[in-house]
LUMTORBA-895948 format. One record per residue: z, x, y of N, C-alpha, C, O in turn; residue in one letter. Coordinates in steps of 0.1 Angstrom, whole numbers, padded with zeros to 4 digits, always signed. Layout:
! LUMTORBA-895948
ZXYZXYZXYZXYa
...
//
This chain:
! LUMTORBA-895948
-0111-0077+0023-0101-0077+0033-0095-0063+0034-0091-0059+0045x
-0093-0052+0021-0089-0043+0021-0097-0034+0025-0091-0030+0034x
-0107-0028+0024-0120-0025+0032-0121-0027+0048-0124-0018+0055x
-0120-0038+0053-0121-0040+0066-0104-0034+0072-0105-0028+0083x
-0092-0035+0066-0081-0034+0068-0083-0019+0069-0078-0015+0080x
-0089-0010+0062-0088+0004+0058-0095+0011+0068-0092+0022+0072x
-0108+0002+0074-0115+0007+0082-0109+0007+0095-0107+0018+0101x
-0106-0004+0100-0099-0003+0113-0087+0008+0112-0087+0017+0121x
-0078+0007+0104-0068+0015+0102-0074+0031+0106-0069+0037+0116x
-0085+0037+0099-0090+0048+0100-0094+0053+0116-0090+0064+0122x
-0102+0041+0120-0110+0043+0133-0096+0043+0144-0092+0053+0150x
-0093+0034+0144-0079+0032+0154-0067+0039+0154-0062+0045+0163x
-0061+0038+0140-0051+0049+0136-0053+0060+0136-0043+0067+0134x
-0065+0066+0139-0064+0082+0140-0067+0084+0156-0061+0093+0162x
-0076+0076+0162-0078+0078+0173-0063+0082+0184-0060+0091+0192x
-0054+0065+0177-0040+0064+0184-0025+0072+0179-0013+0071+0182x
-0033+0080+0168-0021+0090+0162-0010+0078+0157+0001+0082+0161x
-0009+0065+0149-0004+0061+0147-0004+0061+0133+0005+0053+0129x
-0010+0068+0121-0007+0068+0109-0002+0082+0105-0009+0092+0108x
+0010+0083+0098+0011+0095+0091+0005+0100+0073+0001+0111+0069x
+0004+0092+0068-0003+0093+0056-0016+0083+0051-0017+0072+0056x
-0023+0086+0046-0034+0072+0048-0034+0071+0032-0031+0081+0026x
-0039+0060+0025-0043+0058+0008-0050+0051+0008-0050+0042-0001x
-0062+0052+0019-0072+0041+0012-0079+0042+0000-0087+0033-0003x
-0078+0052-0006-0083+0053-0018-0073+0044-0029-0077+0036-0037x
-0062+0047-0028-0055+0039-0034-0051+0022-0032-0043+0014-0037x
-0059+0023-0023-0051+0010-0017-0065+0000-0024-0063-0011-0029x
-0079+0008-0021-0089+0001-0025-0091-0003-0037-0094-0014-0040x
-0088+0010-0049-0086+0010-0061-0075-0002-0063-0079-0011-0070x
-0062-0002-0060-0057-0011-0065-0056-0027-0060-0047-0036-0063x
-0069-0026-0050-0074-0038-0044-0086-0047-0058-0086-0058-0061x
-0092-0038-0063-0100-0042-0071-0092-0044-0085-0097-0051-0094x
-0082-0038-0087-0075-0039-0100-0070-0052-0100-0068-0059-0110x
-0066-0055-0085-0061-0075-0083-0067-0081-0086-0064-0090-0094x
-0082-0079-0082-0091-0087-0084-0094-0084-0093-0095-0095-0098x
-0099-0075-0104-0096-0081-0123-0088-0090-0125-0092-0101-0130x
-0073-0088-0122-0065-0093-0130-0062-0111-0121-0054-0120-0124x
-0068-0111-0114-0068-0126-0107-0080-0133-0114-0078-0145-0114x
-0091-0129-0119-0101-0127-0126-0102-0138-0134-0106-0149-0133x
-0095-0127-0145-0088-0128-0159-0075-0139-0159-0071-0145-0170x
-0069-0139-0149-0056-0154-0147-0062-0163-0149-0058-0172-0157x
-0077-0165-0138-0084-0178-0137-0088-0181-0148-0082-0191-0152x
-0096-0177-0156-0103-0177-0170-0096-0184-0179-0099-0192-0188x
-0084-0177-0173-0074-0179-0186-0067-0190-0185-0061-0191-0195x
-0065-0199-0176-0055-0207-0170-0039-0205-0166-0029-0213-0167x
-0039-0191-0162-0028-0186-0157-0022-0183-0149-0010-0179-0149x
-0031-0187-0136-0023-0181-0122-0011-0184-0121-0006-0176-0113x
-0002-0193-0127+0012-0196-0123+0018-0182-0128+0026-0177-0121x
+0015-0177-0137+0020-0161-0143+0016-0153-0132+0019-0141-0135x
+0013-0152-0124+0006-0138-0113+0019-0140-0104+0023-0152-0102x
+0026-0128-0098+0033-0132-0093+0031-0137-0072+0020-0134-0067x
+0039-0144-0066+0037-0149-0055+0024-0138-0047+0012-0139-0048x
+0031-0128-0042+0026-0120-0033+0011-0112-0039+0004-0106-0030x
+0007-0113-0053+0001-0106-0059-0014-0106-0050-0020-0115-0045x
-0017-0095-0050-0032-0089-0045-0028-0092-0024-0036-0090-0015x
-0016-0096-0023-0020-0093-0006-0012-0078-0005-0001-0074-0009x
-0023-0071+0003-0018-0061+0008-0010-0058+0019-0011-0066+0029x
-0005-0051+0019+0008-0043+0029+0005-0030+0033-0001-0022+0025x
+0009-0027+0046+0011-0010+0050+0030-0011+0054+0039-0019+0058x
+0028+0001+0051+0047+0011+0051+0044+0017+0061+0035+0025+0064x
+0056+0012+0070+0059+0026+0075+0065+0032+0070+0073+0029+0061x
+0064+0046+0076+0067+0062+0076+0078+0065+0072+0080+0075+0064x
+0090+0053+0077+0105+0055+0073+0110+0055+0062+0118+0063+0057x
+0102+0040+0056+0103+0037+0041+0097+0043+0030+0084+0045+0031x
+0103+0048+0019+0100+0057+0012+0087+0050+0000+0088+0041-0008x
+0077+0059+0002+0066+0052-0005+0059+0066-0020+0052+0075-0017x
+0064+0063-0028+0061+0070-0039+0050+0082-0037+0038+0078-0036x
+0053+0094-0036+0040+0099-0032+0034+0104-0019+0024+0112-0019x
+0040+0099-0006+0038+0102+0006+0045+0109+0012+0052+0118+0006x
+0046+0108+0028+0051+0119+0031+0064+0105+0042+0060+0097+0051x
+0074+0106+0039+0086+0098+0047+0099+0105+0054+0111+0107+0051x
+0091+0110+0068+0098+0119+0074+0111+0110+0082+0118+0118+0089x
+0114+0097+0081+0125+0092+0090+0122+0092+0108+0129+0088+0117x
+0108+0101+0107+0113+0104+0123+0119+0121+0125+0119+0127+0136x
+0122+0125+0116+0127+0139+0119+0121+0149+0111+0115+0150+0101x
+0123+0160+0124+0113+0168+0116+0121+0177+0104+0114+0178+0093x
+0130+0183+0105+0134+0188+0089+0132+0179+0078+0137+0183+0068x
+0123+0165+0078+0124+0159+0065+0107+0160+0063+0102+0152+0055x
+0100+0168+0069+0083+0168+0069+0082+0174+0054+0073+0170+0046x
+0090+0184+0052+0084+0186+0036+0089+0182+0026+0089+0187+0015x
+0097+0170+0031+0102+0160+0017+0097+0149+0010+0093+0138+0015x
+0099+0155-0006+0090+0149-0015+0097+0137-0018+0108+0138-0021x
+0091+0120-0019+0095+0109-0019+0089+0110-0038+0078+0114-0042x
+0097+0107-0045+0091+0108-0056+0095+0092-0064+0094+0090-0076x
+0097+0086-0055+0100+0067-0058+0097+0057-0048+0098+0061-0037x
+0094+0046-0048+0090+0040-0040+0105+0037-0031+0113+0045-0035x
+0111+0029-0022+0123+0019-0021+0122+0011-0026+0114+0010-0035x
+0130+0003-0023+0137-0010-0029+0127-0024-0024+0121-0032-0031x
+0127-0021-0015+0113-0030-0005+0101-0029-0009+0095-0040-0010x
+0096-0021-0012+0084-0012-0016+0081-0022-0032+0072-0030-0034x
+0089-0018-0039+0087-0024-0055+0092-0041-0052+0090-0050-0061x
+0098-0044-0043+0096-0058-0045+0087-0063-0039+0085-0075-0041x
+0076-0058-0028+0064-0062-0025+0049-0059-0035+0037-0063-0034x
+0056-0050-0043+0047-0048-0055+0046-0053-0063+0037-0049-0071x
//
């Protein structure tokens, strides 16, 4: 899902100037690290421990501060400002 999600994203989002930062590298990697650890729940008899949302992915926007990217608000004096935390939103979808 994350794969097909990353692909369109690429092809369309660039075409349409609609993404400002892209992580499919990260997004993929920690698409597969779900699926370890969903893996290893089943095995285990644990899925009630995984939490709700666990392994569905999400995209941020631009506004919301995502660890690492670039979160201009919309304005441009904030283009070289470094987000060095996720928000509040951000870590409870994580």
């Amino acid at each position: 899902m994350v794969s097909v999600y990353c692909k369109w994203a690429y092809e369309i989002g660039r075409k349409l100037c609609l993404t400002a930062d892209e992580n499919f590298e990260e997004a993929l990697n920690e698409a597969r690290q779900k699926d370890i650890e969903l893996k290893k729940a089943k095995q285990n008899g644990k899925l009630e421990d995984l939490p709700i949302l666990h392994g569905i992915p999400f995209s941020v926007k631009e506004q919301i501060d995502l660890k690492d990217t670039r979160s201009t608000l919309g304005t441009a004096s904030y283009v070289d400002r470094d987000v060095n935390e996720d928000a509040h939103a951000v870590k409870i979808l994580r």
